[in-house]
C-alpha positions as CSV (number, residue, x, y, z in Angstrom):
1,X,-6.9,2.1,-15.7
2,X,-9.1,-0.2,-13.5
3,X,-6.0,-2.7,-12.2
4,X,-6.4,-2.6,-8.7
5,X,-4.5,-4.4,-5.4
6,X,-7.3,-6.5,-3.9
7,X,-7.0,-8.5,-0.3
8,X,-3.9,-6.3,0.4
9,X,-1.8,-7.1,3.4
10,X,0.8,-5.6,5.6
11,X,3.8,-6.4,7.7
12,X,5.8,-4.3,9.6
13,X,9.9,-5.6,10.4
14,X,13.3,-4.2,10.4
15,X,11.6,-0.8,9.5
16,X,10.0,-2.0,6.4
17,X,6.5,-2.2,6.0
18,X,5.9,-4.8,3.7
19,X,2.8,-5.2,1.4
20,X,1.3,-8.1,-0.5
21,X,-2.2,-8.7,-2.6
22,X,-3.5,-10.0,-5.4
23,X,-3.8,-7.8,-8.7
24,X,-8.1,-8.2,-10.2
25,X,-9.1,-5.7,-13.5
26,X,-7.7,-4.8,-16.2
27,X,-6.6,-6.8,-19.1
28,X,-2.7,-6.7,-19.3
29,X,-1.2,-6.3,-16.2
30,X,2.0,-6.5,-17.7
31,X,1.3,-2.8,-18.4
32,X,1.6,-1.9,-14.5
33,X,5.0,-0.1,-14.2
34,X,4.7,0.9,-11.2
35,X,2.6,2.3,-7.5
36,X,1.7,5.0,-5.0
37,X,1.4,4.4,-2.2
38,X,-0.6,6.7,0.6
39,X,-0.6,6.2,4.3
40,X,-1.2,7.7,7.6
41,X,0.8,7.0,11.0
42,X,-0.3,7.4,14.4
43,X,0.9,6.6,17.7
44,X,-0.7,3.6,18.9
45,X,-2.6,4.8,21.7
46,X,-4.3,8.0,19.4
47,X,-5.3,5.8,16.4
48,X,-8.2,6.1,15.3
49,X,-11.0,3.4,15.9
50,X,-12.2,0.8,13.3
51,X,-14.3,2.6,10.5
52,X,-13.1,6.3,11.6
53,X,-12.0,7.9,8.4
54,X,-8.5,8.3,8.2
55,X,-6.7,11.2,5.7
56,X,-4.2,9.8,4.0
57,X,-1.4,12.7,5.0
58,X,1.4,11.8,2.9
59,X,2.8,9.4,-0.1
60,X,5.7,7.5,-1.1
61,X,6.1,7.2,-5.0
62,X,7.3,5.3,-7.1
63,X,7.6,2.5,-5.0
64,X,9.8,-0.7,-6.2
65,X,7.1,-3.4,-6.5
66,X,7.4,-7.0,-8.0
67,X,4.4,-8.7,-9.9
68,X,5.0,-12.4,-10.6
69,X,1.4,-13.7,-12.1
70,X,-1.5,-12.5,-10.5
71,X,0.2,-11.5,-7.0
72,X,1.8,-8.1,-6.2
73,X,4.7,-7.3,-3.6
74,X,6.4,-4.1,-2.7
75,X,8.6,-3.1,0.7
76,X,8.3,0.5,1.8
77,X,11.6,2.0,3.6
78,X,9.9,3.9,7.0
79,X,11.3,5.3,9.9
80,X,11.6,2.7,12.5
81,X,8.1,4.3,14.5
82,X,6.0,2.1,16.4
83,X,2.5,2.9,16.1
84,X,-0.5,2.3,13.7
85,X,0.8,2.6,9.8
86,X,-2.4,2.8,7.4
87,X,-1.4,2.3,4.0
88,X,-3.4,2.3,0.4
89,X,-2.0,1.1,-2.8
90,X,-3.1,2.4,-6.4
91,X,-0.8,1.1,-9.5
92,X,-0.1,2.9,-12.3
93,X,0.4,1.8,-16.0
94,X,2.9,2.8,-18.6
95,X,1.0,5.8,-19.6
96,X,1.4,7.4,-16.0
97,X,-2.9,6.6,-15.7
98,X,-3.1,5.8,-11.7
99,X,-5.9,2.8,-11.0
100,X,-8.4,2.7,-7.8
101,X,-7.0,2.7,-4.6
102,X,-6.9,-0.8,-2.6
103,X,-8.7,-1.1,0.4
104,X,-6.8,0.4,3.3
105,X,-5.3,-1.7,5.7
106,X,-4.0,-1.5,9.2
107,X,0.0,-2.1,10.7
108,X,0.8,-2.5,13.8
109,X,4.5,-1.2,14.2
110,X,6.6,-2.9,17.6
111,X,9.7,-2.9,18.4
């Protein structure tokens, strides 16, 4: 599968991060049933600087996600932490077949 998230973004309220992009490949994205999605969290004052690589520690699945056209949506249930949340998003089709990740974007978490 080559559906992808492309010019992902991220918000961070009520603690929910909440992600939006736009889907690009593929043919049918009415075959996306559903998303991973990875991430990393650090406190703010140890986060890594811009273009440090980052491992991606841990994963939600099966995230609830809405797709209405060509744009993608999905709100991710996380501990209220402030901090810096990384997140990438990969979809998955109806076969279980798990497209590229999106790039990986940066949250800033306040209270």
């Amino acid at each position: 599968m080559d559906a992808r998230v492309d010019r992902p973004t991220g918000t961070w309220a009520d603690g929910k991060i909440r992600l939006a992009g736009t889907l690009s490949g593929g043919d049918n994205h009415g075959e996306i049933t559903g998303c991973t999605v990875s991430y990393a969290w650090y406190p703010e004052e140890e986060a890594p600087c811009e273009g440090c690589p980052i491992s991606m520690r841990e994963r939600f699945e099966n995230v609830e996600m809405e797709i209405s056209g060509d744009q993608f949506r999905c709100v991710i249930p996380v501990a209220e932490k402030k901090g810096m949340w990384f997140t990438e998003i990969r979809l998955i089709d109806r076969l279980g077949a798990v497209g590229p990740p999106s790039e990986r974007i940066r949250i800033r978490a306040e209270n």
